[in-house]
FIRO-7633 format. One line per field, with one value per residue (C-alpha): residue number from 0; x, y, z. Coordinates in steps of 0.02 Angstrom, whole numbers, plus 50000, padded with zeros to 5 digits. Example, Ala and Ser with C-alpha at 12.3 -4.5 7.8 and 13.67 -1.06 7.14 Angstrom:
seq 0 | 1
x 50615 | 50684
y 49775 | 49947
z 50390 | 50357
//
This chain:
seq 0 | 1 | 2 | 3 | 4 | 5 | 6 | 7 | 8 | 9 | 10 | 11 | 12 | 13 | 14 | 15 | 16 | 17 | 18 | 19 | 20 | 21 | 22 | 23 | 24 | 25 | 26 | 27 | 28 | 29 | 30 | 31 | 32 | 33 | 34 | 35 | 36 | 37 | 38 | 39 | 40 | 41 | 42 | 43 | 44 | 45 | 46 | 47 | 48 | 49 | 50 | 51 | 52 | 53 | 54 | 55 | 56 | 57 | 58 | 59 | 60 | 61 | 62 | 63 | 64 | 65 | 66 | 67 | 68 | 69 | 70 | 71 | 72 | 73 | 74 | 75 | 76 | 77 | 78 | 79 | 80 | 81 | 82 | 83 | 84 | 85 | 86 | 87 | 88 | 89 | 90 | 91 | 92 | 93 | 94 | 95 | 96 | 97 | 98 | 99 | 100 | 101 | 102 | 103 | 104 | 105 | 106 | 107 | 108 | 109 | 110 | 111 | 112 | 113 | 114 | 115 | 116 | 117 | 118 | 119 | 120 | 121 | 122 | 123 | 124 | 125 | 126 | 127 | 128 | 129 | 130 | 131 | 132 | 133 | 134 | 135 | 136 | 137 | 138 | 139 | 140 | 141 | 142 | 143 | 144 | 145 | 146 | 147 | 148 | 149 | 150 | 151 | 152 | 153 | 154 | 155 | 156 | 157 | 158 | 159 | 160 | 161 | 162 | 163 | 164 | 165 | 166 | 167 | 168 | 169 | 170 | 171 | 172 | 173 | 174 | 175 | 176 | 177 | 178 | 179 | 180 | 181 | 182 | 183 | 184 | 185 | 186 | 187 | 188 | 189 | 190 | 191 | 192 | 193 | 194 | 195 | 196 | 197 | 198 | 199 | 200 | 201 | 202 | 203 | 204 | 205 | 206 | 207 | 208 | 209 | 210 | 211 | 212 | 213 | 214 | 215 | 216 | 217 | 218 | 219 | 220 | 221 | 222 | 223 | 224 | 225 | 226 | 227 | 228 | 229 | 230 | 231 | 232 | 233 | 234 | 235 | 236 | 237 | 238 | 239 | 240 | 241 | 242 | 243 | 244 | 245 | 246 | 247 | 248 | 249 | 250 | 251 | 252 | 253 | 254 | 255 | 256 | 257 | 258 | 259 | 260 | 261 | 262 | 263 | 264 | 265 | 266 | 267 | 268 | 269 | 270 | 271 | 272 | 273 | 274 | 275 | 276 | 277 | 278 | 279 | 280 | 281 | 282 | 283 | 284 | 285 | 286 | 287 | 288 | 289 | 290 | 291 | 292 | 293 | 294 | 295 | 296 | 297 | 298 | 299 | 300 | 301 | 302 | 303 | 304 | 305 | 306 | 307 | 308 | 309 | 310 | 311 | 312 | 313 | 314 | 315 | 316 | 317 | 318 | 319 | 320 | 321 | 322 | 323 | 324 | 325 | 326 | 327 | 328 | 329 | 330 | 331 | 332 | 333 | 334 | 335 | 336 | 337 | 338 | 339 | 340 | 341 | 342 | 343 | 344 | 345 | 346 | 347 | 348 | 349 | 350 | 351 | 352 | 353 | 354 | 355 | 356 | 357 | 358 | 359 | 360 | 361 | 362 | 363 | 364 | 365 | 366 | 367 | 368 | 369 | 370 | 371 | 372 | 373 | 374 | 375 | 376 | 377 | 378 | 379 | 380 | 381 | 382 | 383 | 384 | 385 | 386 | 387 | 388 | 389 | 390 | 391 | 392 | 393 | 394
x 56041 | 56099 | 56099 | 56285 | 56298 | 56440 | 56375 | 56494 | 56666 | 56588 | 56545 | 56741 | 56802 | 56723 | 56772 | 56951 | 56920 | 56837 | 56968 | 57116 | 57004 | 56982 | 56800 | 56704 | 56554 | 56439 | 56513 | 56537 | 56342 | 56332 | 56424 | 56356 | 56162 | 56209 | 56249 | 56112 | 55987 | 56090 | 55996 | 56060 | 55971 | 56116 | 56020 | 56146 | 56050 | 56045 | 56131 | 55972 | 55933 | 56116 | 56095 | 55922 | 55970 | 56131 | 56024 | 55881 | 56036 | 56125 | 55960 | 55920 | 56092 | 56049 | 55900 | 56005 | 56154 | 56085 | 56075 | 56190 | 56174 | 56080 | 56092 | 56020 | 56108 | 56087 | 56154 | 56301 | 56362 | 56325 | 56407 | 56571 | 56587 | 56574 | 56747 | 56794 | 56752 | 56587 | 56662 | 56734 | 56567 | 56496 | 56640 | 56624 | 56450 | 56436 | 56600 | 56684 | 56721 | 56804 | 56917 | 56956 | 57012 | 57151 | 57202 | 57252 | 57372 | 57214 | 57116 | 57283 | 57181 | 57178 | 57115 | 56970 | 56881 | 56705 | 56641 | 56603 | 56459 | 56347 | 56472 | 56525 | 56576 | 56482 | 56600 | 56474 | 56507 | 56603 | 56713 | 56621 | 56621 | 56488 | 56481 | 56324 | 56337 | 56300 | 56156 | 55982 | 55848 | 55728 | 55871 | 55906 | 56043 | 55984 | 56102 | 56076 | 55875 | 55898 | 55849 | 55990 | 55931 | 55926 | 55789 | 55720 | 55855 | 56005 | 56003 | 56066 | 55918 | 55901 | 55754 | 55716 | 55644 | 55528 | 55588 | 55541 | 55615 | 55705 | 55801 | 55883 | 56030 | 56031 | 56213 | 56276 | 56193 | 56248 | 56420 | 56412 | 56458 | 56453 | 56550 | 56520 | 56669 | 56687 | 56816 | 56876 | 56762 | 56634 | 56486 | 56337 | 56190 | 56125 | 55992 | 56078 | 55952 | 55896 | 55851 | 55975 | 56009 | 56215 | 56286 | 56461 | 56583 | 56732 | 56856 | 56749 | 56681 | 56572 | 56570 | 56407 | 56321 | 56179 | 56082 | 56142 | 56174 | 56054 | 56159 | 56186 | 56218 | 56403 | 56480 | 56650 | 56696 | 56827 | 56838 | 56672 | 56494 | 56348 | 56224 | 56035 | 56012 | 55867 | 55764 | 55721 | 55588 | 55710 | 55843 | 55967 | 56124 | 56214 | 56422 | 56523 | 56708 | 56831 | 56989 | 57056 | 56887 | 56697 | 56533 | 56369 | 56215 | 56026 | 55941 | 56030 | 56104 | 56288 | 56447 | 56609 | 56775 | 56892 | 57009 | 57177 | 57272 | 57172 | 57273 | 57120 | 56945 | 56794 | 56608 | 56481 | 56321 | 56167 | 56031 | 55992 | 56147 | 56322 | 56441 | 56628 | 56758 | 56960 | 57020 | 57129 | 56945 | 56931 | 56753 | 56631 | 56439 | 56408 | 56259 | 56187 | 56293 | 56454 | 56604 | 56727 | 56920 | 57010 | 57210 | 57281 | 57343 | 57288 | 57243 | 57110 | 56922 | 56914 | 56744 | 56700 | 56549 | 56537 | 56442 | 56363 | 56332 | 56508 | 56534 | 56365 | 56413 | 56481 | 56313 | 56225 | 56308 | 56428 | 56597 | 56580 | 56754 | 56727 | 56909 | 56971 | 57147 | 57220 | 57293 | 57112 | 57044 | 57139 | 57139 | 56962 | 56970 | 57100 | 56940 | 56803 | 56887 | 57004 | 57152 | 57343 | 57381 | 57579 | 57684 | 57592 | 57722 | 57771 | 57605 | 57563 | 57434 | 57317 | 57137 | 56967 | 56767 | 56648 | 56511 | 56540 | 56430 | 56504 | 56427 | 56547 | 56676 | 56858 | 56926 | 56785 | 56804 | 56980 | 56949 | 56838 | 56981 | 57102 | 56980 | 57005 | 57187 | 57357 | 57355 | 57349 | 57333 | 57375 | 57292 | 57378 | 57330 | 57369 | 57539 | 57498 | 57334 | 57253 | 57342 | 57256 | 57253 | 57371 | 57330 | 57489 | 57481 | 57600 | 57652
y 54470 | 54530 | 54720 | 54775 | 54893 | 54986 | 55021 | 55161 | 55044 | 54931 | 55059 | 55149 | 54971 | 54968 | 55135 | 55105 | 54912 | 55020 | 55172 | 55021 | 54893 | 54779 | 54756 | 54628 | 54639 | 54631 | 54777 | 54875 | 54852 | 54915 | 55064 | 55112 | 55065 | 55199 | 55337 | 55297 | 55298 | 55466 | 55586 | 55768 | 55832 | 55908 | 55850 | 55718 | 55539 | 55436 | 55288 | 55161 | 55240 | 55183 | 55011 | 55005 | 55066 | 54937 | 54819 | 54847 | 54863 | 54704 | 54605 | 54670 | 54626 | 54440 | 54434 | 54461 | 54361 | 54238 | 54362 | 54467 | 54646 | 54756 | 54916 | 55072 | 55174 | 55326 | 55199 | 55155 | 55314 | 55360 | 55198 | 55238 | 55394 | 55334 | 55249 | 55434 | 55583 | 55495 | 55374 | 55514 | 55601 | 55467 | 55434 | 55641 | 55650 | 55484 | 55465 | 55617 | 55610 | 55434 | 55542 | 55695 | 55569 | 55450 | 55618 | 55756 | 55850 | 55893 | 55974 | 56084 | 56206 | 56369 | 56478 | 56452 | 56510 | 56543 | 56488 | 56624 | 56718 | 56832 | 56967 | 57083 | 57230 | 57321 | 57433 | 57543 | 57629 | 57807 | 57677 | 57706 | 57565 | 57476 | 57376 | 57243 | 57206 | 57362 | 57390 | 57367 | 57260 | 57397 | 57516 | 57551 | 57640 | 57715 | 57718 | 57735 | 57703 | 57577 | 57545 | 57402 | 57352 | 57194 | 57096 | 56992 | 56841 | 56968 | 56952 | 57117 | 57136 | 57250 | 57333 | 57431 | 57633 | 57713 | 57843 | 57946 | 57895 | 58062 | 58052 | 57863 | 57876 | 57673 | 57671 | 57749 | 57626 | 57490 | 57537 | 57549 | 57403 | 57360 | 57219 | 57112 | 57032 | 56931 | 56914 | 56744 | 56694 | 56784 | 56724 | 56819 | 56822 | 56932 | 56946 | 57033 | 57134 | 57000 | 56898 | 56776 | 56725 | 56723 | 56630 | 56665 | 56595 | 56640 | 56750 | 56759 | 56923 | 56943 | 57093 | 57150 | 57281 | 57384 | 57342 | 57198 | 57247 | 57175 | 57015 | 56953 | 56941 | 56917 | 56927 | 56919 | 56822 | 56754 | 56634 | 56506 | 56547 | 56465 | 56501 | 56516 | 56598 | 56681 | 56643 | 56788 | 56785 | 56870 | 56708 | 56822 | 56703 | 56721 | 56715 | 56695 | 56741 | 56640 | 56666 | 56554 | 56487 | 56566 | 56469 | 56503 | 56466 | 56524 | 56456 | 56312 | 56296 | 56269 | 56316 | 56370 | 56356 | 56475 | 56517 | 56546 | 56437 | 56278 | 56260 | 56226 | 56288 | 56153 | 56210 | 56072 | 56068 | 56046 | 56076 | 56117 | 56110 | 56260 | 56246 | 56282 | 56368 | 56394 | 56527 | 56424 | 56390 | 56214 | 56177 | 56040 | 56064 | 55982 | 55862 | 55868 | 55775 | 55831 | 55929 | 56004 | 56039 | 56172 | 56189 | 56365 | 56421 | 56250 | 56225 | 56080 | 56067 | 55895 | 55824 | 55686 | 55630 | 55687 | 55679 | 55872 | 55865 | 55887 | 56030 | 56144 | 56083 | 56254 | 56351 | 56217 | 56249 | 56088 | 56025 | 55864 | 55785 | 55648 | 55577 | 55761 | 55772 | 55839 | 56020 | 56055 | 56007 | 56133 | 56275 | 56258 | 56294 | 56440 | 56540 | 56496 | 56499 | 56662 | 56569 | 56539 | 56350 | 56327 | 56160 | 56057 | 56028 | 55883 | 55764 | 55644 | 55711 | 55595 | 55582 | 55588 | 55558 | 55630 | 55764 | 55923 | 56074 | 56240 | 56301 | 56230 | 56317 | 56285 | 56167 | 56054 | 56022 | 55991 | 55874 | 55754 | 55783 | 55716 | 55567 | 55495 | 55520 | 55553 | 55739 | 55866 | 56025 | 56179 | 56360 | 56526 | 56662 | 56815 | 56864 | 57067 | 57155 | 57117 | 56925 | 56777 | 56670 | 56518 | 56322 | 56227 | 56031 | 55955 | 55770
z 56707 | 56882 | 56904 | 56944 | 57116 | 57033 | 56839 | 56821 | 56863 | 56718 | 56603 | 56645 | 56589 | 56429 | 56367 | 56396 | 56299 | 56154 | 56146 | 56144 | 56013 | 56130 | 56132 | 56109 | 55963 | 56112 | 56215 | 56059 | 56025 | 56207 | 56188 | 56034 | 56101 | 56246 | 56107 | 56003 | 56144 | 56235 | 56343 | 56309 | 56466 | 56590 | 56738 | 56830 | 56812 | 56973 | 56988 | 56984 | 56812 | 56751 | 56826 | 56736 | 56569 | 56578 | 56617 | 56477 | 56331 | 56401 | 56380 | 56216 | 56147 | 56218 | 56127 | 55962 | 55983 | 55885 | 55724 | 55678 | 55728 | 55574 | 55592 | 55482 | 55375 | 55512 | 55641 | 55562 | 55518 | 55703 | 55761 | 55634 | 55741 | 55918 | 55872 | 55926 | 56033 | 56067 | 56206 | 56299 | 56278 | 56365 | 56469 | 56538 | 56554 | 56669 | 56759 | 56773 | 56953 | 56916 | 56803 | 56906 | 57042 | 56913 | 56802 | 56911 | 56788 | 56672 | 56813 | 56818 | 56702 | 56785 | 56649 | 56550 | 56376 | 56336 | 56173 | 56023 | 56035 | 55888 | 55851 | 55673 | 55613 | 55472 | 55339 | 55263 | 55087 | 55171 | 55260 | 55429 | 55526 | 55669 | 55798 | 55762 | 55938 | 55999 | 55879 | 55960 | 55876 | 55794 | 55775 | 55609 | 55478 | 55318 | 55168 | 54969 | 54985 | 55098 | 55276 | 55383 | 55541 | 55656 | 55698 | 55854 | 55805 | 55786 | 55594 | 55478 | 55356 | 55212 | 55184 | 55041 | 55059 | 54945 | 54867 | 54739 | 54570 | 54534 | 54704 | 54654 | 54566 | 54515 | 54433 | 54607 | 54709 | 54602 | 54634 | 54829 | 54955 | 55117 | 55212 | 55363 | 55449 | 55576 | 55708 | 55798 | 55927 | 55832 | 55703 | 55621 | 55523 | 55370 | 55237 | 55099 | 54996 | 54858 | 55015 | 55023 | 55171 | 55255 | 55387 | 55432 | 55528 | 55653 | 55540 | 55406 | 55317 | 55144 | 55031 | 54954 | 54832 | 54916 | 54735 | 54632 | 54441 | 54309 | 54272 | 54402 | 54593 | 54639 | 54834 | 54890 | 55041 | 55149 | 55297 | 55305 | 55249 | 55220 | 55094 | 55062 | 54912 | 54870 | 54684 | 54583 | 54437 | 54323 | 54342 | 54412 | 54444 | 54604 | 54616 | 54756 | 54728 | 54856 | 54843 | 54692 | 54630 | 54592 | 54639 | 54507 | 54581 | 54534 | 54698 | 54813 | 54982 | 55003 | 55140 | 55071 | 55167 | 55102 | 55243 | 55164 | 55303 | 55277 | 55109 | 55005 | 54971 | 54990 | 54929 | 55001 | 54907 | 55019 | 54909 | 54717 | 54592 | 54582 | 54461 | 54537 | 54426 | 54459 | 54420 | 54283 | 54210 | 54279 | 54326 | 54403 | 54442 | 54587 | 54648 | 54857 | 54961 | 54850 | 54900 | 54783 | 54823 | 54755 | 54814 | 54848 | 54685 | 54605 | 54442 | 54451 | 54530 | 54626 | 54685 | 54822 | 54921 | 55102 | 55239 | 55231 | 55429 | 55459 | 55321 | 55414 | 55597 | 55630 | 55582 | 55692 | 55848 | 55827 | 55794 | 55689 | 55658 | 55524 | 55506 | 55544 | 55569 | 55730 | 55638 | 55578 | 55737 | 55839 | 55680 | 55713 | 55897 | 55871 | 55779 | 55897 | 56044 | 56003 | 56049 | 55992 | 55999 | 56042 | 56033 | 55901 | 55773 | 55895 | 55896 | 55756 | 55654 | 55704 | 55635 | 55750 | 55754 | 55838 | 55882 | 56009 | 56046 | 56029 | 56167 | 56287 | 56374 | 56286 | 56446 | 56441 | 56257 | 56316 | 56419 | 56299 | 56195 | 56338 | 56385 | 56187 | 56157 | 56232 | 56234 | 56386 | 56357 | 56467 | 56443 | 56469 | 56500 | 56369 | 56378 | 56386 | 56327 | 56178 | 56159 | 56121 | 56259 | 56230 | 56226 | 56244 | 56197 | 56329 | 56314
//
């Protein structure tokens, strides 16, 4: 096959064929043989190593014209979610400065937002609050026999103090909490003192006893966390209480979604088996792989398979929109991003695919977003001191 001087006019083509279905099977295979085969290095490639790569894919879909294209199971979930965010991915990573030249009203972003970064506040039992930013690795607090510090990896961790016996009072301790909360553009980790390990999210905060009582090991929480929980000899079960429902576990790893504007709570089940209660008394266990849906104020416990990469995402540094609707999509930037999003009652709600990292500033996210649909967006900045800054979709 000849080697094309322009790859990237080419390449342009065939991501506006794909975003309007009008690919063929072979420049699908193409498209998806570039994602599955993607480079996540920043360094700019040079312009032979396009023509080359082209080149090598285009032969290798000759070679199995003849068959029909198999694919993995991996692949073709991959492949299912290229039909999204994935082509402008591509499309922003090689031909940007195509772009910038034929869209000049989305370069008119003026203002920009950096991601979330590791940020909490810590509510100790005399209401006294701290900043988890400001407190140094090695640094430590002691309350109730216990020493809190943060480590190397900016995790809270509980450590317990010996004491003498006569100086614990065990049915005080059992009765004090602290809390961790997080705000938007914020996330955090903690070790709570059974060892279970807590991830949360933007918005997100989880209440906790200094000692856990006999029975068992219950949390409160709002917003998004994700769970390791820690096995103890004794069979000690753990409970998380969000909002309308309560998750039992004795050692598994699972995320809960409880924020109260997402109108309904999900628990995705990573590892080892929970068992998911309404508060009506409705209850499921659930298997790995399985996500349970509980509606604000509803009465019943609904289960379905998932793909758990899109529940975790969040903990992994990543958006992953699996047929997420446009309303989720952009609740989910308001938290990271510490923004207000203005003028969206008047898009479709419109579903998407694909995988972004959170570490990207807000406007390039924006402009993947752009590059697969028919949205612009505009950002604001705040109207007076402590505002969110505003995204406004504009048609």
């Amino acid at each position: 096959m000849k080697i094309m001087a322009r790859p990237t006019n080419k390449a342009k083509k065939l991501l506006r064929k794909y975003k309007n279905g009008q690919c063929t099977e072979e420049e699908k295979a193409l498209l998806e043989q570039w994602y599955l085969q993607w480079n996540t290095d920043e360094k700019p490639l040079r312009e032979e190593v396009l023509c080359a790569a082209e080149n090598d894919m285009w032969q290798a879909i000759q070679k199995q014209k003849k068959n029909k294209l198999q694919m993995g199971v991996q692949a073709r979930w991959i492949a299912a979610a290229c039909i999204g965010l994935f082509v402008a991915f591509i499309g922003y990573r090689f031909f940007i400065s195509a772009y910038k030249s034929t869209n000049v009203q989305s370069q008119e972003i003026v203002q920009d937002v950096n991601p979330g970064t590791n940020k909490a506040l810590l509510t100790l039992t005399d209401g006294k609050k701290v900043d988890l930013d400001s407190l140094v690795a090695g640094q430590s607090i002691t309350q109730a026999g216990l020493k809190i510090s943060k480590d190397a990896n900016g995790q809270l961790i509980y450590e317990a103090i010996k004491l003498a016996k006569d100086k614990i009072d065990h049915s005080s301790v059992n009765s004090l909490y602290n809390e961790v909360s997080t705000p938007q553009g914020g996330t955090f980790q903690l070790i709570l003192p059974d060892g279970t390990k807590v991830w949360l999210n933007a918005s997100s905060s989880i209440r906790y006893p200094l000692t856990f009582a006999a029975k068992e090991r219950k949390v409160e929480m709002t917003g998004e966390a994700y769970f390791e929980v820690a096995r103890q000899k004794t069979h000690q079960p753990f409970v998380v209480y969000a909002l309308n429902q309560k998750v039992e576990v004795l050692g598994t790893h699972f995320n809960i979604n409880a924020y109260e504007n997402e109108g309904i709570t999900t628990t995705t089940l990573i590892e080892g088996k929970v068992k998911v209660s309404a508060t009506t008394g409705d209850s499921q266990v659930l298997k790995p792989n399985e996500q349970s849906v509980v509606k604000n104020y509803g009465h019943q416990v609904l289960v379905q398979e998932v793909n758990p990469e899109a529940a975790i995402a969040w903990k992994n540094g990543q958006f992953v929109f699996d047929n997420t609707d446009l309303k989720t999509i952009m609740r989910q930037l308001e938290r990271w991003y510490n923004i207000d999003v203005v003028g969206l009652e008047q898009f479709p709600n419109n579903t998407y695919n694909g995988k972004l990292t959170r570490e990207a500033k807000l406007s390039k996210v924006l402009q993947i977003l752009e590059l697969t649909s028919d949205l612009k967006f505009r950002i604001e900045a705040p109207l007076s001191n402590g505002q969110e800054r505003r995204l406004i979709l504009i048609r």
